[in-house]
C-alpha positions in Angstrom: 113.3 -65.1 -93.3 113.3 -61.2 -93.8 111.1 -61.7 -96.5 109.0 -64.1 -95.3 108.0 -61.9 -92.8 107.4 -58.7 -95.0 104.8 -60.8 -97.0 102.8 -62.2 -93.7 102.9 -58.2 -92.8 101.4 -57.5 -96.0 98.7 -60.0 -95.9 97.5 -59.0 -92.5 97.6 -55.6 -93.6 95.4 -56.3 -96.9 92.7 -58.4 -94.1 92.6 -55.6 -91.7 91.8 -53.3 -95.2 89.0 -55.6 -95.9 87.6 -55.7 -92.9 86.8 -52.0 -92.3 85.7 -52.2 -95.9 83.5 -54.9 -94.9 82.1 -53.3 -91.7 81.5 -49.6 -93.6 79.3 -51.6 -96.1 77.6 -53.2 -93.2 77.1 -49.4 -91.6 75.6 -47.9 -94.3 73.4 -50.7 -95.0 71.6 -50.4 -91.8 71.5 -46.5 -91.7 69.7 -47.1 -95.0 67.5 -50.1 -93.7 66.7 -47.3 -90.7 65.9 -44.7 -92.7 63.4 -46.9 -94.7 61.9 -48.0 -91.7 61.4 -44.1 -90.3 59.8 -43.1 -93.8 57.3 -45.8 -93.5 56.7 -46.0 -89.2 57.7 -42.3 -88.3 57.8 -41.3 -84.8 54.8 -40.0 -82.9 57.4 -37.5 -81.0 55.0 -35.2 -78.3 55.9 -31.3 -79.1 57.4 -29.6 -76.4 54.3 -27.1 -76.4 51.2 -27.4 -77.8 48.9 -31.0 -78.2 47.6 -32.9 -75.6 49.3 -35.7 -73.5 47.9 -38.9 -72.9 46.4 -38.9 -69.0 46.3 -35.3 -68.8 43.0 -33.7 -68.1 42.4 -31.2 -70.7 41.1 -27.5 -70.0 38.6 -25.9 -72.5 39.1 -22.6 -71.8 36.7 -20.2 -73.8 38.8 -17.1 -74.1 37.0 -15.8 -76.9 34.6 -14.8 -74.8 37.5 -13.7 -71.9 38.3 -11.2 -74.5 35.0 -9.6 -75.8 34.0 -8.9 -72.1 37.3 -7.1 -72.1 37.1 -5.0 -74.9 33.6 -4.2 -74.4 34.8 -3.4 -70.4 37.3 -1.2 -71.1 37.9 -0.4 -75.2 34.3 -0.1 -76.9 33.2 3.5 -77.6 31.3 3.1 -74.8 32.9 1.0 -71.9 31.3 -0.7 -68.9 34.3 1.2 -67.1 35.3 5.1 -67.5 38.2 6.4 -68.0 39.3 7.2 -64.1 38.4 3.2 -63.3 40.5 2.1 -66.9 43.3 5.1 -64.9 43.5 3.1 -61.7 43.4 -0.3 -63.1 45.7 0.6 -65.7 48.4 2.6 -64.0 47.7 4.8 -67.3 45.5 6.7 -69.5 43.5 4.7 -71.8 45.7 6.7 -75.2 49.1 5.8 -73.7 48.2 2.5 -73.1 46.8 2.0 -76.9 50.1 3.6 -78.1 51.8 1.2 -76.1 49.6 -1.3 -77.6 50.7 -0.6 -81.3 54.5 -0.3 -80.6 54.8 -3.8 -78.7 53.2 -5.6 -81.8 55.1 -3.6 -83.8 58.2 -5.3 -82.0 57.7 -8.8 -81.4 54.8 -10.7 -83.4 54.2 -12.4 -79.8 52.1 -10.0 -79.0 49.9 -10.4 -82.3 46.7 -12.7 -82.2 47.4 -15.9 -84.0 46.0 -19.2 -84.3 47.1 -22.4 -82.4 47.7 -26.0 -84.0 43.6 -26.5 -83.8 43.0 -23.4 -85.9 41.5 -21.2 -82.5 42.4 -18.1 -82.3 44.7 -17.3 -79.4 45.0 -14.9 -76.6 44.7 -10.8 -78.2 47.6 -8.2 -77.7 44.8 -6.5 -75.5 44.5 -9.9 -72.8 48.5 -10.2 -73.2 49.1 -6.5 -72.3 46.5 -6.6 -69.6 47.3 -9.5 -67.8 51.2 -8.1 -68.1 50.2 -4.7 -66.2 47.9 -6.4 -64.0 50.7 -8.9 -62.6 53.1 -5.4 -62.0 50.8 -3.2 -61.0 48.8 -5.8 -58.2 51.7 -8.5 -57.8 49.4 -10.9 -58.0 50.4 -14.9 -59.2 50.0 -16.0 -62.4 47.9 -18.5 -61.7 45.2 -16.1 -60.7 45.2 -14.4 -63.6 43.6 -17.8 -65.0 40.2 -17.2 -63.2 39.9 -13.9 -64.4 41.4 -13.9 -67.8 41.8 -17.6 -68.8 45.4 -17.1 -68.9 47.1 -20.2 -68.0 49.7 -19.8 -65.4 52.9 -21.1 -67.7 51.5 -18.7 -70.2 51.0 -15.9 -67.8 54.6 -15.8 -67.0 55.8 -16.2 -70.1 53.8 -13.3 -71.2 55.2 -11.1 -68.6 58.7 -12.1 -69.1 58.6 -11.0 -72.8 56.6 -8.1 -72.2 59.4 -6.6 -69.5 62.1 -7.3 -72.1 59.8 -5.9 -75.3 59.2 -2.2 -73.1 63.1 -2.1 -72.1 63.7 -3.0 -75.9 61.4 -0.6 -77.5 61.8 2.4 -74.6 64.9 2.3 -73.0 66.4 5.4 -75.4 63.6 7.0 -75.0 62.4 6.6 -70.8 66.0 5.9 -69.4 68.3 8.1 -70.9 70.2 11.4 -69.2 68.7 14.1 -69.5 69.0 16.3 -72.8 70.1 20.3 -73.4 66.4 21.3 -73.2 65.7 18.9 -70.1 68.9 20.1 -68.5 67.3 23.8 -69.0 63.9 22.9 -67.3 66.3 21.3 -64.4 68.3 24.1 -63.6 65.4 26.7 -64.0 63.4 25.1 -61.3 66.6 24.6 -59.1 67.5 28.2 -59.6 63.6 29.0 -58.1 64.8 26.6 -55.5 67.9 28.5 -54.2 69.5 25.7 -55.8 72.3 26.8 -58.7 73.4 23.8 -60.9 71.4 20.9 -59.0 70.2 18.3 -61.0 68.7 16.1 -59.3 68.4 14.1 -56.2 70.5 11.0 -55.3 69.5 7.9 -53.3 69.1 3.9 -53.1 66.4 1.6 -52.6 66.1 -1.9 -51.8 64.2 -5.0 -53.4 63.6 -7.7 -50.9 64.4 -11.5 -53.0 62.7 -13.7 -51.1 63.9 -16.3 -53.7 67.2 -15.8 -53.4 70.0 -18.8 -53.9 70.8 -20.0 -50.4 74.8 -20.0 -51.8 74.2 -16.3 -52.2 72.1 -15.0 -49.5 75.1 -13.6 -47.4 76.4 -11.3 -50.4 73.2 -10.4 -51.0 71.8 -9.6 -47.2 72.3 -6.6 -45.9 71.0 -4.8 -42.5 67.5 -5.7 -43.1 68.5 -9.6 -42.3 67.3 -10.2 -46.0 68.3 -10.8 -49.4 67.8 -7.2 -51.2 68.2 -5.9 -54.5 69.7 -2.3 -54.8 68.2 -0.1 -57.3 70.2 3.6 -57.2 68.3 6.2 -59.1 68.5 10.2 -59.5 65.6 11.4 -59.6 63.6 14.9 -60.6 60.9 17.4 -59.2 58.2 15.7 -61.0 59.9 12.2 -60.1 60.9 11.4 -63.4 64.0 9.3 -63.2 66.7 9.9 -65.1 68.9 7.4 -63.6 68.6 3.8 -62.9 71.3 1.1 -62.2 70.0 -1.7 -60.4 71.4 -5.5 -59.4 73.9 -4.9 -57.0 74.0 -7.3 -54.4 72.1 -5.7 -51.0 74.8 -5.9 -48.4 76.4 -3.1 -50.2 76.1 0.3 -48.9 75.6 3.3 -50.6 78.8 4.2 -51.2 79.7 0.6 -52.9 76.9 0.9 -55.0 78.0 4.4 -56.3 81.2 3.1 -57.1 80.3 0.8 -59.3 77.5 3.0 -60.7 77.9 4.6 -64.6 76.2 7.5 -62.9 80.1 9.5 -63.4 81.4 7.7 -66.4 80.5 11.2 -68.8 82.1 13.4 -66.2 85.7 11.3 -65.7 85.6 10.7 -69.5 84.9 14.3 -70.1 81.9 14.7 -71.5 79.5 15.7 -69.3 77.9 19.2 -70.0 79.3 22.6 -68.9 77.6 24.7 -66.4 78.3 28.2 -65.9 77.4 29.7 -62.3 78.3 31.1 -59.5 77.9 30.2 -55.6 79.0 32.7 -52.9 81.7 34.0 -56.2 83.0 30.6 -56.5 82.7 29.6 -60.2 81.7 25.7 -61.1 81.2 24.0 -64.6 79.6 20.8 -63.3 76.1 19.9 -61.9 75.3 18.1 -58.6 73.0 16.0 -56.7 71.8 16.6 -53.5 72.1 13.2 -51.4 72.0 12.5 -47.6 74.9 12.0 -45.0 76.3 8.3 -45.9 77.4 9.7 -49.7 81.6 11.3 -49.9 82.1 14.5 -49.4 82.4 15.5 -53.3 82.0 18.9 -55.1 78.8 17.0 -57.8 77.6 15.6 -54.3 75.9 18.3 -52.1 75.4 16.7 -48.6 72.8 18.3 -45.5 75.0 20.7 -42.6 74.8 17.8 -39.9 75.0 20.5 -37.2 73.9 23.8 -37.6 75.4 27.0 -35.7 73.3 29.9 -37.0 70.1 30.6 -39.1 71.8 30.7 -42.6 73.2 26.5 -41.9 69.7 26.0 -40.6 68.0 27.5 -43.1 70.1 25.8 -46.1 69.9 21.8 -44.0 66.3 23.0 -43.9 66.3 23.0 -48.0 68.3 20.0 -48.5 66.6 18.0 -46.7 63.2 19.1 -48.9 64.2 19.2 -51.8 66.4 16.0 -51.4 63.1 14.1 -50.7 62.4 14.0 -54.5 64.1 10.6 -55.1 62.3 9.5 -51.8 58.8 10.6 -53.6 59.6 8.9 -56.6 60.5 5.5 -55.1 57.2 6.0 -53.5 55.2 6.0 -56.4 57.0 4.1 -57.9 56.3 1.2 -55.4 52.0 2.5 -55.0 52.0 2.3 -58.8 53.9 -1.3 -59.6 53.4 -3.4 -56.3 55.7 -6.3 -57.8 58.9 -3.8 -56.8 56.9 -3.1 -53.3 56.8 -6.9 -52.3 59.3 -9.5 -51.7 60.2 -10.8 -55.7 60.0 -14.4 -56.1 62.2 -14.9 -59.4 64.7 -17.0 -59.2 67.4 -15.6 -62.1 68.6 -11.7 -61.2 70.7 -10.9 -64.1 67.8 -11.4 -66.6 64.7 -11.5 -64.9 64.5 -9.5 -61.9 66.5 -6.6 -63.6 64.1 -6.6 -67.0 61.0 -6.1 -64.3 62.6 -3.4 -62.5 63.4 -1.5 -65.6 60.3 -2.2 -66.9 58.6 -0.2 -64.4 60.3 2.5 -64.3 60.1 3.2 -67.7 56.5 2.7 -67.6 56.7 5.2 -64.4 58.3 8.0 -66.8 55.8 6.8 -69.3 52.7 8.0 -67.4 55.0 11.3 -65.3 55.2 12.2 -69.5 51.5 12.0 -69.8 50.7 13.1 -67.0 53.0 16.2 -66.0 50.9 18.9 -68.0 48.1 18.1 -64.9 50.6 19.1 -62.6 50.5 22.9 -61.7 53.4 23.5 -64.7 55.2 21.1 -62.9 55.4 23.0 -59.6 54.8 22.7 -55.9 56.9 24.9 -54.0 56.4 24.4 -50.4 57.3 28.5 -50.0 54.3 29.8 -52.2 51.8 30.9 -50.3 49.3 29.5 -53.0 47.5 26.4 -52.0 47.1 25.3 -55.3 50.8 25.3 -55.4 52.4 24.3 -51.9 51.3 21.3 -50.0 52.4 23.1 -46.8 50.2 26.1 -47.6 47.3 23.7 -48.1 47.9 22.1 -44.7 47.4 25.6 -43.1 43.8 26.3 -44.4 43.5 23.7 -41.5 45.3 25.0 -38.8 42.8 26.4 -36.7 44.4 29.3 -34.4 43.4 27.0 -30.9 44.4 24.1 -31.8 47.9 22.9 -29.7 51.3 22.3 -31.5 54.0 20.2 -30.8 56.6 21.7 -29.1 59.2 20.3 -30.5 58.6 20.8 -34.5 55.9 23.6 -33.9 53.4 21.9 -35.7 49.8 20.4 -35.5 49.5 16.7 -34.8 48.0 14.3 -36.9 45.7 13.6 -34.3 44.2 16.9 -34.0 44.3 17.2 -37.8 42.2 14.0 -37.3 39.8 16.0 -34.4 38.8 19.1 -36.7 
């Protein structure tokens, strides 16, 4: 019986054997009946991008033409528009934005002029970079940008997305990094005219309203403004360069929060920060410091206003602080006049990516133009104590104060409305 059994075991065993031979023959027979069929009938598959879709209407868009009225508006030896229009439109000189020009083709073919799947040529580097500053520097939708420079909106966005990323790419060593041994020098120097031994800049935090924020993450994110905001902290210079930028920290975080998660101290705790060498009131100190308002600790690299003053010397040095601490304040103002995307409620969705890319953006472009720009400045200077008007805004607010006019009594000077009256 034993063996009975072993040879009805083996039998079912040599079926089951060909019956997965059978059905592997039978497998590959249709894959190769299939692929026959593909070869002679393939697939008409719709691209993701590019061809038309049955039942869609169809835009001819001539921008061709979009673009020679551009060049010959702004880049032809002799432009419809002169330089100071190209300035304000631009947010930048006509060179630096040409420089600009070659380095982003340079970086990602993008930005090159190529032909579609019909063989037309497609949008220049010129319409891409323009329509990319345009949307940062008037906030306006994409889809605008379609009346004015053919630029459909999908194609809009995408082109602003990978311009922000090419600029922090291509700039970020260059426009966002701490200030170097002959920066340092130019830093001090001025803060010495100051009255200011070793500061380095000014401190402070700004906030970037996101009015598309995630409902899920609206309470992390709103602070005491009721809103879902974006902090950007930055340190900033006399000429408003900034020299430091870390932004995407939720906005129901103070000041203080934000600085503690900030890089701004990683080179001095890991020792490498540079050495200073002065003196205040005999006290020797190696390190630099920032001057920031009343919210930030009580730190020696932290130099905070006198809250209360009891005699002319606290006066006189709260009176400083809070002037020269105003420098990060000026800077988030241009900063915001010059790129009104960063000035208006952002509608992105994604932070990490997005929203971050366009704020770094900007401010690179910012120190892009303070670069250009700073030899217009008077060397850099405007020292509210020089009697020089070319030199001090307060001394050119006294050519007009006229010896009648009445003050306020409280801050001893001339109202705005009487300003207005002369």
């Amino acid at each position: 019986m034993w063996n009975e059994r072993q040879r009805e075991d083996e039998k079912d065993d040599e079926e089951d054997e060909e019956y997965d031979a059978q059905r592997r023959r039978n497998t590959t027979q249709l894959m190769a009946e299939a692929v026959s069929w593909l070869a002679t009938n393939p697939l008409h598959q719709q691209p993701q991008w590019g061809g038309s879709v049955p039942g869609r209407a169809t835009r001819h868009r001539s921008r061709e033409v979009a673009n020679e009225k551009l060049l010959n508006d702004y880049f032809v030896a002799n432009p419809v528009y002169p330089a100071e229009t190209f300035r304000r439109r631009y947010r930048m000189r006509r060179e630096v934005f040409l420089r600009m020009l070659e380095h982003v083709q340079t970086a990602d073919p993008y930005f090159r002029q190529s032909q579609d799947c019909a063989g037309r040529l497609g949008f220049s580097p010129h319409q891409k970079l323009t329509c990319a500053l345009r949307m940062l520097a008037t906030a306006c939708s994409a889809d605008s940008l379609d009346e004015s420079f053919l630029m459909p909106e999908s194609t809009a966005i995408e082109n602003l997305s990978r311009f922000c990323h090419t600029i922090v790419t291509i700039y970020q060593e260059r426009y966002l990094r701490a200030p170097t041994t002959e920066d340092l020098d130019k830093i001090l120097q001025r803060a010495e005219r100051r009255g200011f031994l070793g500061m380095i800049g000014s401190l402070d935090c700004m906030h970037w309203q996101w009015k598309n924020c995630p409902v899920g993450w609206q309470g992390n994110f709103s602070g005491k403004s009721k809103k879902p905001t974006i902090v950007l902290e930055a340190v900033a210079g006399p000429d408003t360069w900034i020299w430091h930028a870390f932004f995407g920290i939720p906005g129901a975080q103070n000041d203080i929060t934000v600085l503690g998660r900030s890089p701004l101290f990683d080179a001095v705790t890991a020792d490498e920060a540079p050495e200073l060498n002065y003196y205040v009131n005999g006290t020797p100190y190696e390190f630099g410091y920032y001057l920031v308002d009343g919210i930030y600790p009580k730190w020696v690299t932290l130099v905070q206003s006198i809250k209360h003053p009891e005699n002319d010397a606290e006066v006189y040095f709260s009176t400083k602080q809070e002037a020269y601490r105003k420098d990060v304040e000026r800077a988030f103002g241009i900063l915001q006049a010059r790129f009104a995307i960063i000035r208006q409620p952002v509608r992105g969705w994604e932070q990490r990516e997005s929203l971050s890319t366009i704020m770094l953006a900007c401010i690179i472009l910012h120190n892009m133009i303070v670069e250009d720009e700073r030899d217009d400045y008077y060397n850099g200077e405007s020292d509210d104590d020089d009697p020089n008007p070319n030199r001090s805004r307060r001394a050119r607010a006294r050519i007009y104060d006229g010896p009648n006019l009445p003050r306020n009594p409280r801050t001893g000077h001339i109202t705005m409305t009487e300003y207005i009256r002369c």
